[in-house]
C-alpha positions as CSV (number, residue, x, y, z in Angstrom):
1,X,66.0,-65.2,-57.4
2,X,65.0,-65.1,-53.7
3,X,61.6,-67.7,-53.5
4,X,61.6,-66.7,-49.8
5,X,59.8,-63.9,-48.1
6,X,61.0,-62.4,-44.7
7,X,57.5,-61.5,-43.4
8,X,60.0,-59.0,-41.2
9,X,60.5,-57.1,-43.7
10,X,58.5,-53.9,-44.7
11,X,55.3,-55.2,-45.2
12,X,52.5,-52.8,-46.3
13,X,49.7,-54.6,-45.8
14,X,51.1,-55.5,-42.1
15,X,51.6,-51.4,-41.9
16,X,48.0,-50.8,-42.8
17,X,46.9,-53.1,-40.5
18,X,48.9,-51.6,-37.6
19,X,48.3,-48.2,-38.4
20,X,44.4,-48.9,-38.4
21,X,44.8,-50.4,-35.3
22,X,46.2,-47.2,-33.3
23,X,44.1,-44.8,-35.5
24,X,41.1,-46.7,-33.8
25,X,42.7,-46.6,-30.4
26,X,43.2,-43.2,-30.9
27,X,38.9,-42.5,-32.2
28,X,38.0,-44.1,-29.2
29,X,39.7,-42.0,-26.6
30,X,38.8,-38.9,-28.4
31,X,35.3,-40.5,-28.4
32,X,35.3,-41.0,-24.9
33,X,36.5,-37.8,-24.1
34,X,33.9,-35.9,-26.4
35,X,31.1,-37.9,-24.6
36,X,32.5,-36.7,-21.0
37,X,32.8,-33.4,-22.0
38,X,28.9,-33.3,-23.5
39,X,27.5,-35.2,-20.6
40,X,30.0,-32.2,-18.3
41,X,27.5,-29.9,-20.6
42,X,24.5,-31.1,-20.2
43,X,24.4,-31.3,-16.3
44,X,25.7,-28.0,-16.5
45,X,22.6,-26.9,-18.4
46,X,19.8,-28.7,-16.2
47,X,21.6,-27.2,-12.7
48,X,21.1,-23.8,-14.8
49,X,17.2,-24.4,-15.5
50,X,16.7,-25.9,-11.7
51,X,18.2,-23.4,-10.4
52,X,16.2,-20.8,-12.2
53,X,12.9,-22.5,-12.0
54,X,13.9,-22.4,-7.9
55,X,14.1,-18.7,-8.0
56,X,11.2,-18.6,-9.6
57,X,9.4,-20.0,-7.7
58,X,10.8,-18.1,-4.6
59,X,10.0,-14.8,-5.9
60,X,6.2,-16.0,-6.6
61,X,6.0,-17.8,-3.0
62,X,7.4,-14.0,-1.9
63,X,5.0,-12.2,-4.2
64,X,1.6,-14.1,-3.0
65,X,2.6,-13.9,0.8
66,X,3.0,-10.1,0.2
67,X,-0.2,-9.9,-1.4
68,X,-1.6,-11.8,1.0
69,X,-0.3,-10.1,3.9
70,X,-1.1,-6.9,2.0
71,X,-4.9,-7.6,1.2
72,X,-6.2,-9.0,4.5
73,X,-4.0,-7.7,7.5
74,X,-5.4,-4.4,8.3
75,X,-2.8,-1.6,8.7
76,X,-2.4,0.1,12.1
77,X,-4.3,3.4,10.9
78,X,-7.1,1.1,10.0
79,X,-7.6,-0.6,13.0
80,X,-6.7,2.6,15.4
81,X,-9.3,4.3,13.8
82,X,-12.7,3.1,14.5
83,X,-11.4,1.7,18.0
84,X,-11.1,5.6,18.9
85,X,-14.5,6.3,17.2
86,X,-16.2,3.5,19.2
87,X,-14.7,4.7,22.5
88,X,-16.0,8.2,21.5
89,X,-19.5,6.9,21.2
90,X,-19.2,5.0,24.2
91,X,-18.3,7.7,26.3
92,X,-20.3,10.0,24.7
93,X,-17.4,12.9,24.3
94,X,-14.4,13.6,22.1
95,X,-11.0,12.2,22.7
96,X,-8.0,14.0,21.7
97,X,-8.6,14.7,18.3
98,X,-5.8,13.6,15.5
99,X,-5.6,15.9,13.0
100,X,-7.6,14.8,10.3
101,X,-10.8,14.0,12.5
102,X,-13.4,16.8,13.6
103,X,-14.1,17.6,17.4
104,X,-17.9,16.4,16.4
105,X,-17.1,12.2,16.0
106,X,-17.9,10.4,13.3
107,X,-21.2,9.6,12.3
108,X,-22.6,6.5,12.7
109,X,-22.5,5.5,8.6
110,X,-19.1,7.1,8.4
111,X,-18.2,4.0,11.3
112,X,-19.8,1.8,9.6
113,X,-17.7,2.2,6.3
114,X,-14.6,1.8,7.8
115,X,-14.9,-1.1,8.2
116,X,-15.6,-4.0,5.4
117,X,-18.6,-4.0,3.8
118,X,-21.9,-6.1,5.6
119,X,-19.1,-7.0,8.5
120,X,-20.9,-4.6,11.2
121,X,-23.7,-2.7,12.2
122,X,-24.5,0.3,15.3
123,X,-27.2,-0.4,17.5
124,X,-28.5,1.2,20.7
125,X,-27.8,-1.2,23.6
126,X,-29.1,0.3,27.0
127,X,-29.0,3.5,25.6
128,X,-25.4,3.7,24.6
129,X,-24.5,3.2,20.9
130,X,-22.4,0.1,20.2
131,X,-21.0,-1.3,17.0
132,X,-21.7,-4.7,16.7
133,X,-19.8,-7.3,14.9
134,X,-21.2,-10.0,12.7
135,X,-18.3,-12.3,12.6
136,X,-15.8,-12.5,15.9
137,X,-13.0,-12.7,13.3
138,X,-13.2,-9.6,12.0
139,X,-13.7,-7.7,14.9
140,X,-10.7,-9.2,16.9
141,X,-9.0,-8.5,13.4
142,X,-9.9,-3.7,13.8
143,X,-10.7,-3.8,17.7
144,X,-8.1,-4.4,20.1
145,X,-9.1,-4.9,23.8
């Protein structure tokens, strides 16, 4: 009867041990690696919603300065327009007609309502009709000199 034991021998509570020990080794690398990849994920995710919240915004900065540009600029028609009618009723004859205007002119209210509303007026200055301008603004903004 052998009373001695050869602790080199096939031991399974030393394999248990050992086998936990590299099973563990093993949970935390995969653990690590799971974490990278999620945090990879996630950043991936917010450059996505900055990125979209940047066009965003681009397209409304693009949309108001349109509408802008759009809703206060007057157009070359608009401004050419009563510049010719004033010079007509300075000078007291017709200038080459366009096509849409009559040889007569405008008339006074028809001026007036190209313009914006309460912005001008005619008056008779020294016999000659002139359109006059409330704000300087608006009439650097239709008459060019």
């Amino acid at each position: 009867m052998r009373t001695n034991h050869d602790p080199e021998e096939n031991d399974p509570i030393m394999e248990a041990v050992f086998r936990d020990d590299e099973m563990q080794a093993g949970m935390a690398s995969a653990k690590d690696e799971a974490l990278r990849a999620f945090r990879g994920h996630h950043r991936n995710r917010q450059l996505v919603r900055r990125a979209i919240s940047l066009a965003a915004l681009a397209v409304a900065v693009g949309v108001a300065t349109h509408w802008m540009r759009i809703h206060q600029t007057p157009t070359t028609a608009e401004r050419s327009m009563p510049v010719r009618a004033e010079k007509q009723l300075l000078k007291g004859a017709p200038e080459t007609q366009g096509p849409t205007e009559s040889k007569q002119g405008l008339t006074d209210e028809e001026l007036v309502a190209a313009f914006p509303r309460g912005s001008c007026f005619v008056a008779e200055v020294d016999g000659k009709k002139r359109l006059i301008f409330f704000d300087p603004a608006v009439e650097h903004a239709y008459v060019a000199r």
